[in-house]
Each structure stands twice: as structure tokens, then as C-alpha cells.
N, CA, C and O atoms as a Tinker XYZ file with bonds, in Angstrom:
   248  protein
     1  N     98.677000  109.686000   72.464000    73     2
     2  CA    98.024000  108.403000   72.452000    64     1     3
     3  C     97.712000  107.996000   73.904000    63     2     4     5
     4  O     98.450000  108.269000   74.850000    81     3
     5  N     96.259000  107.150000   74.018000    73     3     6
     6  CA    96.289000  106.989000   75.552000    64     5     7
     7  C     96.845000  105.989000   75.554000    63     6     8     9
     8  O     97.191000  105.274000   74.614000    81     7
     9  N     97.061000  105.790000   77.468000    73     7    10
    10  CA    97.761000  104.261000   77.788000    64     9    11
    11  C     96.910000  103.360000   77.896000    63    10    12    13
    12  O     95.838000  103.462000   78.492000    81    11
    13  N     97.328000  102.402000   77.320000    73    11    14
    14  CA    96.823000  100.757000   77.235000    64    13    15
    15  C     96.345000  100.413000   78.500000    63    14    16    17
    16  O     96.806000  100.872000   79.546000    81    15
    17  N     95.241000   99.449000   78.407000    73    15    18
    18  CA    94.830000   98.926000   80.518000    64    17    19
    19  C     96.309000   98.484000   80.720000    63    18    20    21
    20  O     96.918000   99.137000   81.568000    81    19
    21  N     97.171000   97.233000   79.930000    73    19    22
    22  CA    98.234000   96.884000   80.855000    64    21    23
    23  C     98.950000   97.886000   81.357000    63    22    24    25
    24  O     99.014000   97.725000   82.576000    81    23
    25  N     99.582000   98.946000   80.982000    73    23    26
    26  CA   100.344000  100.395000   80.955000    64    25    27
    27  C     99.535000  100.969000   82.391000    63    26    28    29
    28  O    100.183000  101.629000   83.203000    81    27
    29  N     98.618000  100.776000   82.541000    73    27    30
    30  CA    97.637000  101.280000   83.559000    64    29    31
    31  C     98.610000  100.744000   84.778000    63    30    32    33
    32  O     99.410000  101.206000   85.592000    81    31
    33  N     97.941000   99.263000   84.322000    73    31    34
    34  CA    98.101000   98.525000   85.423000    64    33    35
    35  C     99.294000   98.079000   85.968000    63    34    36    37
    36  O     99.525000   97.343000   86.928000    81    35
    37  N    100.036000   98.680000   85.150000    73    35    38
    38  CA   101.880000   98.465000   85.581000    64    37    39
    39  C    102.220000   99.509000   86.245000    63    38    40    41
    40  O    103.187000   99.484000   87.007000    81    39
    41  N    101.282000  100.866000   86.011000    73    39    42
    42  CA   102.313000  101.178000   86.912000    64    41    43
    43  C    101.309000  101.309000   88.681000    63    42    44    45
    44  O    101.694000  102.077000   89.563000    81    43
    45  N    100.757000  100.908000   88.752000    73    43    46
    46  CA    99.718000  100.550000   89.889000    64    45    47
    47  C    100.916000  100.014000   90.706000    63    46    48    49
    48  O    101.508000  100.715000   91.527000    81    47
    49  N    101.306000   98.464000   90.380000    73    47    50
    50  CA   102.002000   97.602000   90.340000    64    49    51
    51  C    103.429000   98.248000   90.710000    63    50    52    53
    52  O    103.732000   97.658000   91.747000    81    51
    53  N    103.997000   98.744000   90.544000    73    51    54
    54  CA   105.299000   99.757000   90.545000    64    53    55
    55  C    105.250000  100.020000   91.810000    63    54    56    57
    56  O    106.041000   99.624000   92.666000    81    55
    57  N    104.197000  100.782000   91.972000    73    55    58
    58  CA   104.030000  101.359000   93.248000    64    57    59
    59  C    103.454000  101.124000   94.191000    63    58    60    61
    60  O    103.554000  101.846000   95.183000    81    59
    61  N    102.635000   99.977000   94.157000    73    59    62
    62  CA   101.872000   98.722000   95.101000    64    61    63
    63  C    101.913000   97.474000   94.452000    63    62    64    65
    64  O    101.065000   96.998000   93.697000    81    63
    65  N    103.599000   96.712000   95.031000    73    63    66
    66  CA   103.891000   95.918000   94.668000    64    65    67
    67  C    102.957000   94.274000   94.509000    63    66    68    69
    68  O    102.972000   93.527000   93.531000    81    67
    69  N    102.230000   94.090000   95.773000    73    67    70
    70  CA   101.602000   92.904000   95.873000    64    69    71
    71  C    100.124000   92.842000   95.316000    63    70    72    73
    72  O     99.270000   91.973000   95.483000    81    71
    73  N    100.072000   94.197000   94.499000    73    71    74
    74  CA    98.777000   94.641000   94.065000    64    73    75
    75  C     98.139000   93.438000   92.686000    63    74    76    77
    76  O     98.825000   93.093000   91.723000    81    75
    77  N     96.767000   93.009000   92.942000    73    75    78
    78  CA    96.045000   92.321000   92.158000    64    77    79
    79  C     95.315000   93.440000   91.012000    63    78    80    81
    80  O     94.269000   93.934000   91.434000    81    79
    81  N     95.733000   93.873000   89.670000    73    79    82
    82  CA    95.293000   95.025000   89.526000    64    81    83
    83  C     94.358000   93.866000   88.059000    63    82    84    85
    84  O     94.692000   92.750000   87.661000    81    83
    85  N     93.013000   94.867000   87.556000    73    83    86
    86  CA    92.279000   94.320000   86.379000    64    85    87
    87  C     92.008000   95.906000   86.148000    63    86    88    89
    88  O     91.917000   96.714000   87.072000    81    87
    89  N     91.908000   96.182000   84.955000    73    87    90
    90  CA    91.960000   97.463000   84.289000    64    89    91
    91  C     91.173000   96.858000   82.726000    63    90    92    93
    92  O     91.575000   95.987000   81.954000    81    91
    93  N     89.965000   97.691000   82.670000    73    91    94
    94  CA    89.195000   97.652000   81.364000    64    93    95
    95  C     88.709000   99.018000   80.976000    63    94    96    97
    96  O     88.296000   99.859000   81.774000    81    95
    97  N     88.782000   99.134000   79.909000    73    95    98
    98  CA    88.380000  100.374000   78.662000    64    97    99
    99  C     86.651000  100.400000   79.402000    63    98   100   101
   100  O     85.821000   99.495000   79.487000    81    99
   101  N     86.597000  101.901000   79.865000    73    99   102
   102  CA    84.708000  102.149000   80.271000    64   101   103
   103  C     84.504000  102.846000   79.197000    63   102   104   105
   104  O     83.441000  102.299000   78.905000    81   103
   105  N     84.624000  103.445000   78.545000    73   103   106
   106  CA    84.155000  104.652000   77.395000    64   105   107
   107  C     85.286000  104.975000   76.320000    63   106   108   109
   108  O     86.309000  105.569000   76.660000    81   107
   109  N     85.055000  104.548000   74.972000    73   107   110
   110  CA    85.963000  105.025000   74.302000    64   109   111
   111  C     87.355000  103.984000   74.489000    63   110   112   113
   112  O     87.483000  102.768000   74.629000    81   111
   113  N     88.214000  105.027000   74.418000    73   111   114
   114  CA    89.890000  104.500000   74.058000    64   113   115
   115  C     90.597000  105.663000   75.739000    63   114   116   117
   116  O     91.808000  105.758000   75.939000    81   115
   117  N     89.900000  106.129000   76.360000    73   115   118
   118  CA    90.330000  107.099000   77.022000    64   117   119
   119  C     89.707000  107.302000   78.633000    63   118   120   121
   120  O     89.790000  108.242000   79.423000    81   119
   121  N     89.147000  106.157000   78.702000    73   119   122
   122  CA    88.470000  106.268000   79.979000    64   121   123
   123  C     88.393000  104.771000   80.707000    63   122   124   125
   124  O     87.521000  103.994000   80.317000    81   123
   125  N     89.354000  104.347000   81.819000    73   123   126
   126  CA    88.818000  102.943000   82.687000    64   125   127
   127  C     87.914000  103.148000   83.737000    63   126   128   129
   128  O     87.493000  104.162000   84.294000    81   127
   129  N     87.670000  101.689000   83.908000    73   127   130
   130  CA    87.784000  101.194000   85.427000    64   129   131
   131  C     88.587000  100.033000   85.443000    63   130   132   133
   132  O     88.851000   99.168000   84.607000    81   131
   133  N     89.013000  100.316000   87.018000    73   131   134
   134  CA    89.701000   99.369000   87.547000    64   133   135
   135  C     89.376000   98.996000   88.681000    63   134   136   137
   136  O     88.697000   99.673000   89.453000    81   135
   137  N     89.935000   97.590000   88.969000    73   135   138
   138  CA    89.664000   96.521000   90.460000    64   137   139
   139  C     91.210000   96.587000   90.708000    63   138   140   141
   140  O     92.141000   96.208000   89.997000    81   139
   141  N     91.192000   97.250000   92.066000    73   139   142
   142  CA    93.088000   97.251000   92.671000    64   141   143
   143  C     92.599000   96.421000   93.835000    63   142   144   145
   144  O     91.796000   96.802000   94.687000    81   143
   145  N     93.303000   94.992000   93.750000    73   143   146
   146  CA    93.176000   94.661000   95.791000    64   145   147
   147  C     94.620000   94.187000   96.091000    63   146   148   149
   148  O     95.452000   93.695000   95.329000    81   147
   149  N     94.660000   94.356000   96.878000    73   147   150
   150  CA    95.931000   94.043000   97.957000    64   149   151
   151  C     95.710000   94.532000   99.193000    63   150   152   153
   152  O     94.702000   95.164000   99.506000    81   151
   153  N     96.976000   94.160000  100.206000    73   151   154
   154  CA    97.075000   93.372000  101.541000    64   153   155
   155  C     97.451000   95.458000  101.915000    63   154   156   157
   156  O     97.146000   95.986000  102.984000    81   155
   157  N     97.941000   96.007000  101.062000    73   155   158
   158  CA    98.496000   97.594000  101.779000    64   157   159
   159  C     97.006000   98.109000  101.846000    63   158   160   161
   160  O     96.872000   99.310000  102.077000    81   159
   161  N     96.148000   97.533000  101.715000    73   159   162
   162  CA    94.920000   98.501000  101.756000    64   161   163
   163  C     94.273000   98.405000  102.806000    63   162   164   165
   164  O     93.323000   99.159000  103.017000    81   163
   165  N     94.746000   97.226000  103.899000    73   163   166
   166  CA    94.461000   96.634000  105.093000    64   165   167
   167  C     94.557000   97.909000  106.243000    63   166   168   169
   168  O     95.606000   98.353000  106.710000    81   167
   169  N     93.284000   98.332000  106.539000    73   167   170
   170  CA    93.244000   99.522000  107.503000    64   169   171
   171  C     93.100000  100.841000  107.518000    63   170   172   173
   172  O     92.961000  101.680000  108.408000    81   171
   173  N     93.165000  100.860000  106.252000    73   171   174
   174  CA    93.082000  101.852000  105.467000    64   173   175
   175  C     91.700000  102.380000  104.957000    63   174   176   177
   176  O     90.817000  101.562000  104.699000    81   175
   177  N     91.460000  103.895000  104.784000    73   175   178
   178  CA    90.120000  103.978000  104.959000    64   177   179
   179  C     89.526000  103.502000  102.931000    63   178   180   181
   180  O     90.268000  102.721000  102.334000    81   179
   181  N     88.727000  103.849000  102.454000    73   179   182
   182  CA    88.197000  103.544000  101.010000    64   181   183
   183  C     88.866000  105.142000  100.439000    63   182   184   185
   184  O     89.276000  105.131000   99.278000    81   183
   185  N     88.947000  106.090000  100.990000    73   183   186
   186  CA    89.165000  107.107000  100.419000    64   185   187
   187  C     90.641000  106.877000  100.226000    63   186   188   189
   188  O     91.098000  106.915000   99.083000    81   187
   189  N     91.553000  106.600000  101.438000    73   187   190
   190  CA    92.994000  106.280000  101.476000    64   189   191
   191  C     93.708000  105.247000  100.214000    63   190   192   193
   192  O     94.501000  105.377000   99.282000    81   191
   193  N     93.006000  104.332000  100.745000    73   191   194
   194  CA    93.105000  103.189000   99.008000    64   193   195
   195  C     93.039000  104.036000   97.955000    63   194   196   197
   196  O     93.928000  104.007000   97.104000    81   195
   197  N     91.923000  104.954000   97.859000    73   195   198
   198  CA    91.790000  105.872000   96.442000    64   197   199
   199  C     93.011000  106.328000   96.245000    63   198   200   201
   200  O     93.699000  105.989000   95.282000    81   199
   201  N     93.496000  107.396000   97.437000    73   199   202
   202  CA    94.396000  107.787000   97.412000    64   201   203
   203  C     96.105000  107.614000   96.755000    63   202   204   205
   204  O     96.821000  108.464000   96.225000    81   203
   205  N     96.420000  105.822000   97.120000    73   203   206
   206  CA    97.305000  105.335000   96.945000    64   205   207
   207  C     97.237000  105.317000   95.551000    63   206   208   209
   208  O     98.064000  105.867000   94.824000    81   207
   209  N     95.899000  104.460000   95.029000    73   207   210
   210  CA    96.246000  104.255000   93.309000    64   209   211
   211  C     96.291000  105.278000   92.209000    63   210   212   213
   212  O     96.705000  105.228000   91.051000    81   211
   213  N     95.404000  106.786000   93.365000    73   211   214
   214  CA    95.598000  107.709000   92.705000    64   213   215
   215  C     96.967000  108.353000   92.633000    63   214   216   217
   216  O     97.373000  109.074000   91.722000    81   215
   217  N     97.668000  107.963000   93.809000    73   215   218
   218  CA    99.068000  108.403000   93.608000    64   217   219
   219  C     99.943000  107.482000   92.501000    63   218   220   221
   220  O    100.767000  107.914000   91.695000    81   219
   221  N     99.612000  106.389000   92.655000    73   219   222
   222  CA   100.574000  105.610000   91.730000    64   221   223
   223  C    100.282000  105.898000   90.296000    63   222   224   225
   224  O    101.054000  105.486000   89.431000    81   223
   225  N     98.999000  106.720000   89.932000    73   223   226
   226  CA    99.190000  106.878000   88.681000    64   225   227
   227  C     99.539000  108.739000   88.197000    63   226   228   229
   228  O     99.337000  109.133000   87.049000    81   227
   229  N    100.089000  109.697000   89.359000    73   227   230
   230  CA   100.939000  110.563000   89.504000    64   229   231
   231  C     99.376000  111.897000   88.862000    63   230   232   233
   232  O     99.316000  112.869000   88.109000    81   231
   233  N     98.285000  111.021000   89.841000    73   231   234
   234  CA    97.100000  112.068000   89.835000    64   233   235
   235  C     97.526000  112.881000   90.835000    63   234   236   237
   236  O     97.832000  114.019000   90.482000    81   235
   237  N     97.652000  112.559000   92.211000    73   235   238
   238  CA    97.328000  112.994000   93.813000    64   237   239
   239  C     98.543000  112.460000   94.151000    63   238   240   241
   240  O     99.134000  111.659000   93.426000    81   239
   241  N     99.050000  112.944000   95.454000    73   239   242
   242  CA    99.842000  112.793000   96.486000    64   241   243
   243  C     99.166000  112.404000   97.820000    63   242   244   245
   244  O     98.322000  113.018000   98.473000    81   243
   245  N     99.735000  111.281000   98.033000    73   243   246
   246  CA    99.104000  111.003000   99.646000    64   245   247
   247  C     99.689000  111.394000  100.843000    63   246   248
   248  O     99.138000  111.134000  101.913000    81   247
């Protein structure tokens, strides 16, 4: 079964605590987008940010 947007967005949250996360269904039952902002993304390049939320959801390693 896939995970729910909140399920998404918790564990974003887990792992970028001060994170503002919105998570909606793009296609189907099996595909988002999401809006992640927070203050850790400060300096950080757009790919790096990727990076982080891609780590928090145990895609990539940063």
C-alpha cells in the first residue's frame, strides 16, 4: 500500500525538524509533489535541499 501525503510528510519532519512540509497526490494513489521550506535550507544550494528531503525519505544519502 502506498504512503499517505501525511506519512510523507512526517517523516520529512523527523528529519528536518523546523520543516513547513505540504504534500499532495500528482498522479494516481502513488505519485506526489511536495512544498518543503525551512530555515536548514539557508545556504544551501537547490540541489542540496533536494538532497536533504531526498534523504529524509531514505531515497539518497547526503
Amino acid at each position: 500500500m502506498p504512503p499517505k501525503p501525511e506519512d510523507i510528510a512526517d517523516m520529512v519532519r523527523q528529519h528536518i525538524p523546523d520543516a513547513e512540509v505540504h504534500v499532495r497526490l500528482f498522479s494516481g494513489d502513488d505519485h506526489f509533489e511536495m512544498d518543503v521550506i525551512s530555515a536548514s535550507f539557508a545556504g544551501k544550494s537547490r540541489i542540496g535541499q533536494h538532497k536533504m528531503v531526498y534523504a529524509s525519505l531514505g531515497v539518497c544519502r547526503t
